[in-house]
N, C-alpha and C positions, 0 to 999 in steps of 0.2 A: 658248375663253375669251372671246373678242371678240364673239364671237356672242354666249353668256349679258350679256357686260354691255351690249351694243348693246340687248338686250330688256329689262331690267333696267331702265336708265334709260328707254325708251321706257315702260314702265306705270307707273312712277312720276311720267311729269312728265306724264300723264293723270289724276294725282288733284287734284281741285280746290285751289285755295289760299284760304285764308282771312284776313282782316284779324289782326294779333297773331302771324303767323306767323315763325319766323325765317327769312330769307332769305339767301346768301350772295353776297357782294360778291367778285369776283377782279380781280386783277391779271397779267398774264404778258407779260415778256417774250420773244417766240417764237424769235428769232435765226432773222434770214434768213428770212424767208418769201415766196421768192418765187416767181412762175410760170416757165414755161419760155419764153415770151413775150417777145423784142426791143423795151425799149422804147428805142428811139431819142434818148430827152430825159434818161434818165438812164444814171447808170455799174452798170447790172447783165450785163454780160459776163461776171462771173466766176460768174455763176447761168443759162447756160444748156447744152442739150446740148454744144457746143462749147468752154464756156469752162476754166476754171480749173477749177473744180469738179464738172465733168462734171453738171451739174441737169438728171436727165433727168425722164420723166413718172411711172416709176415712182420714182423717191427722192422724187418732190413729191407725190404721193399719199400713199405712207406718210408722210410731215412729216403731211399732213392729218390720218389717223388718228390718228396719233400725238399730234399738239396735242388733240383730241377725247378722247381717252382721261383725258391730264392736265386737260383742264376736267370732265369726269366725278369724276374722285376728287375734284378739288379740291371740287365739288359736294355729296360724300357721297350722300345719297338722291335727291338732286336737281339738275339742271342750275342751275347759278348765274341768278340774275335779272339780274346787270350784269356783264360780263367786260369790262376794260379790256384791250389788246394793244398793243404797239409791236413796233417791226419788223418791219411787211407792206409790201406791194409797192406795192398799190391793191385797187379794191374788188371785181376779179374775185377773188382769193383771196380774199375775205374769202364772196364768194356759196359758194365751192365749201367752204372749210369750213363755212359757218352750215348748208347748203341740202346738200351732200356727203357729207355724217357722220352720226354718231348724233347729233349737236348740231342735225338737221335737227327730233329731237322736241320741242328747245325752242323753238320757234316766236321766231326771234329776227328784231328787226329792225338796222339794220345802218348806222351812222355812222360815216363816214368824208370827210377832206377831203384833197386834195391838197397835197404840202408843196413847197418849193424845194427841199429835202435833193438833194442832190446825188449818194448813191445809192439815192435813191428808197425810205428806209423811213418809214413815217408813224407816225401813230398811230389805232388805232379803239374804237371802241366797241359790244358787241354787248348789246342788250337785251331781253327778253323781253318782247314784245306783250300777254301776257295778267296782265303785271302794269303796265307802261307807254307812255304814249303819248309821244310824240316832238313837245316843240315849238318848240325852237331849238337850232342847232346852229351853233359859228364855231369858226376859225379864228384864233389870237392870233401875230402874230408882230411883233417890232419892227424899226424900218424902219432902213437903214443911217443913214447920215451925209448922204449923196445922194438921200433919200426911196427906194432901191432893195433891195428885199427882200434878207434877210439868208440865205442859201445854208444853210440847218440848217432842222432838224425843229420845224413848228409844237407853239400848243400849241394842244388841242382842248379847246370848252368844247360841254358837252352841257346844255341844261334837259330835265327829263322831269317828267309830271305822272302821277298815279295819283287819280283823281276830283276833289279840288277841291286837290290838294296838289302842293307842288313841292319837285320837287329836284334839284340843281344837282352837276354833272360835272365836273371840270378832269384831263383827262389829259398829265403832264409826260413827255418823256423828252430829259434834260440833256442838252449835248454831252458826250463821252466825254472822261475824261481819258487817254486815249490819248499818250502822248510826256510822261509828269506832270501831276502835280494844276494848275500854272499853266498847261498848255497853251492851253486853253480856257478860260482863268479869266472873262475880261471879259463875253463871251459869256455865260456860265453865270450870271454874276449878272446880267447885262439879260435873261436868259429868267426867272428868280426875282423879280425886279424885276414885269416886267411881270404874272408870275400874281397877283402879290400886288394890286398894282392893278387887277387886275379880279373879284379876290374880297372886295377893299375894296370896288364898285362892285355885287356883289352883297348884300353885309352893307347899303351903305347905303343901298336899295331898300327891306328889310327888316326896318328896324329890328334890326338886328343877329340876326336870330334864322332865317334863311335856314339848312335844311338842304345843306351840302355836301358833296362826298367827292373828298378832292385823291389821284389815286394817279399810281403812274409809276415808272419806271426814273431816276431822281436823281445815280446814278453817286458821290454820294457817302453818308454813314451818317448818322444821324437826330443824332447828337453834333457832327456837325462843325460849325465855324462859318456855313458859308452856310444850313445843312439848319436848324438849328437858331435863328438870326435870322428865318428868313422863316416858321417856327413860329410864332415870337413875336410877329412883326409881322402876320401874318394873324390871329391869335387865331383857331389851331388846334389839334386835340391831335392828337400823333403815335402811334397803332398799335400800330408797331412799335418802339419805342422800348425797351418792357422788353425783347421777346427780343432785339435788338438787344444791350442790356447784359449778359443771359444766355452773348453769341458765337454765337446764332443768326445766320444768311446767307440769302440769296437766290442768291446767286454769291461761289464759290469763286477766290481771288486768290492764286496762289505759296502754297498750301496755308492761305489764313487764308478765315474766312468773313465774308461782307462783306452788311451790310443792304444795300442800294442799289435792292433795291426796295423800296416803302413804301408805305405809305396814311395821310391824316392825315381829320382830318373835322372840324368848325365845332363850339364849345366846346356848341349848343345839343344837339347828335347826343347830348352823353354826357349828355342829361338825360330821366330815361326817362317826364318827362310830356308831353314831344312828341311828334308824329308821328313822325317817325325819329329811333331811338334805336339807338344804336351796341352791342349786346352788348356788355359787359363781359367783360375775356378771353379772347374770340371770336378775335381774329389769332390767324395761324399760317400759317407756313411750310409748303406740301404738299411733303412728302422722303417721300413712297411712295417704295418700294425700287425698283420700275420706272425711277422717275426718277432715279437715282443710279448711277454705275459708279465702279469704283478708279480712283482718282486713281494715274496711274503714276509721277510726277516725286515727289509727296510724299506721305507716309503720308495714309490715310482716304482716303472716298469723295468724290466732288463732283457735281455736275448733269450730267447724258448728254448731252451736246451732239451735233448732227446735224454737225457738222465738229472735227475736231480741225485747228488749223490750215487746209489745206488737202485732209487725207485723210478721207475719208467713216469717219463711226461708224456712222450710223444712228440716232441717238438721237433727242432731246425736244429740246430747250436746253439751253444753257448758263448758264440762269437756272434757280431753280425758283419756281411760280407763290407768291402770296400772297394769303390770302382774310380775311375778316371775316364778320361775322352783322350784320342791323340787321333794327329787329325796325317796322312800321310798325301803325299803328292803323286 
């Protein structure tokens, strides 16, 4: 079966693309992707052959396939043009899956920047060559009280061009409310803070009409307070929003489903006489049944995650991916 679909996507992402096409925008949280690799500068112990979690060469392989396979469906007939990812290691994992896998047919190229995160997940960005070229790529982070970098996960902003047109990247992934919703509160809105002013900074370049696509792991739902101000105040539209109100998830919480991953996009995207234009009704949540096992604590399924705690499943994530269509001219 792996083999049919490793073919399968390989002869289809050899059929030419054409301008008008829809194309599919993802997002995924991978949980933990790391190498087996000692990196010395940060706290990834618990990810190698020795540590806590026994990461050997064969469990980080299969992670590979297995992330591959979920960006394949999420795909449908076609490997996605832009895959956002958080929680990778650095940019050797990111070679071995673009360059390792059947994702090798998508000809992708590979943005990625180092963060302070302190155990070392970042965030990336994989795009497709034969639909974009790569012409700016930073790093957003705001600076302590002391000018001294803030120990959490940048944010990453991507520019891409496709002939004479752009379009504009921000990939977020919040600090975790881990220990409660205030834990991280301060934080979490000086990271929300600063995207917004730098998408204000893109809009005012552009006379307000700048294609963007804000996606990420948010950690909180497109209704809440923060999620939903810094909507408003960027003068963006959120995605996910209706399945959100439907009880749609990304990640499964003490048996409730939780948005928390998202995509939002710049009011110009849902106007379908520009260059990029956002499909309407396009989001969705990929729950292929691969990606889902019984949730054993509470009734229903949830997302396969490659650890439970600390004992090995085998699965995908503990997120499941999120994609859109944008159709360009």
């Amino acid at each position: 079966m792996r083999v049919t679909l490793s073919v399968i996507v390989f002869l289809v992402t050899l059929l030419p693309q054409t301008s008008g096409q829809d194309r599919t925008v993802m997002f995924y949280n991978v949980e933990n992707l790391f190498d087996t690799v000692d990196d010395t500068t940060k706290n990834d112990e618990g990810f190698l052959p020795g540590g806590s979690r026994r990461w050997t060469a064969s469990r980080y392989n299969r992670k590979l396939s297995s992330i591959a396979r979920a960006v394949a469906a999420s795909g449908e007939w076609e490997l996605p043009s832009l895959i956002g990812l958080c929680e990778v290691e650095n940019e050797a994992v990111l070679r071995d899956l673009a360059y390792g896998t059947l994702l090798s047919a998508g000809n992708y190229g590979i943005v990625h920047r180092e963060s302070p995160d302190t155990r070392g997940i970042d965030l990336a960005l994989l795009y497709r060559r034969d639909n974009f070229s790569l012409e700016q790529a930073d790093a957003w982070l705001p600076a302590g009280a002391d000018s001294t970098p803030i120990l959490t996960r940048n944010i990453l902003y991507v520019k891409l061009t496709t002939g004479t047109d752009t379009l504009h990247i921000v990939l977020c992934h919040l600090p975790s409310r881990r220990g409660g919703v205030l834990a991280a509160g301060e934080l979490r809105e000086r990271m929300v803070t600063l995207t917004g002013a730098g998408i204000d900074s893109i809009m005012s370049t552009s006379g307000g009409r700048a294609a963007v696509i804000v996606m990420g792991d948010f950690n909180t739902g497109p209704g809440e307070p923060l999620m939903a101000e810094f909507t408003r105040k960027a003068g963006l539209v959120n995605l996910s929003a209706e399945a959100a109100g439907q009880g749609r998830g990304s990640y499964r919480y003490q048996g409730t489903w939780e948005m928390i991953d998202q995509v939002l996009v710049s009011a110009s995207m849902t106007d379908s006489t520009t260059v990029f234009y956002a499909v309407p009704g396009s989001f969705r949540v990929v729950d292929a049944p691969f990606l889902l096992t019984v949730d054993e604590t509470y009734p229903g399924r949830k997302p396969y995650p490659t650890y439970g705690g600390y004992r090995y499943s085998g699965g995908y994530s503990d997120h499941l991916p999120v994609t859109f269509k944008v159709t360009w001219q």
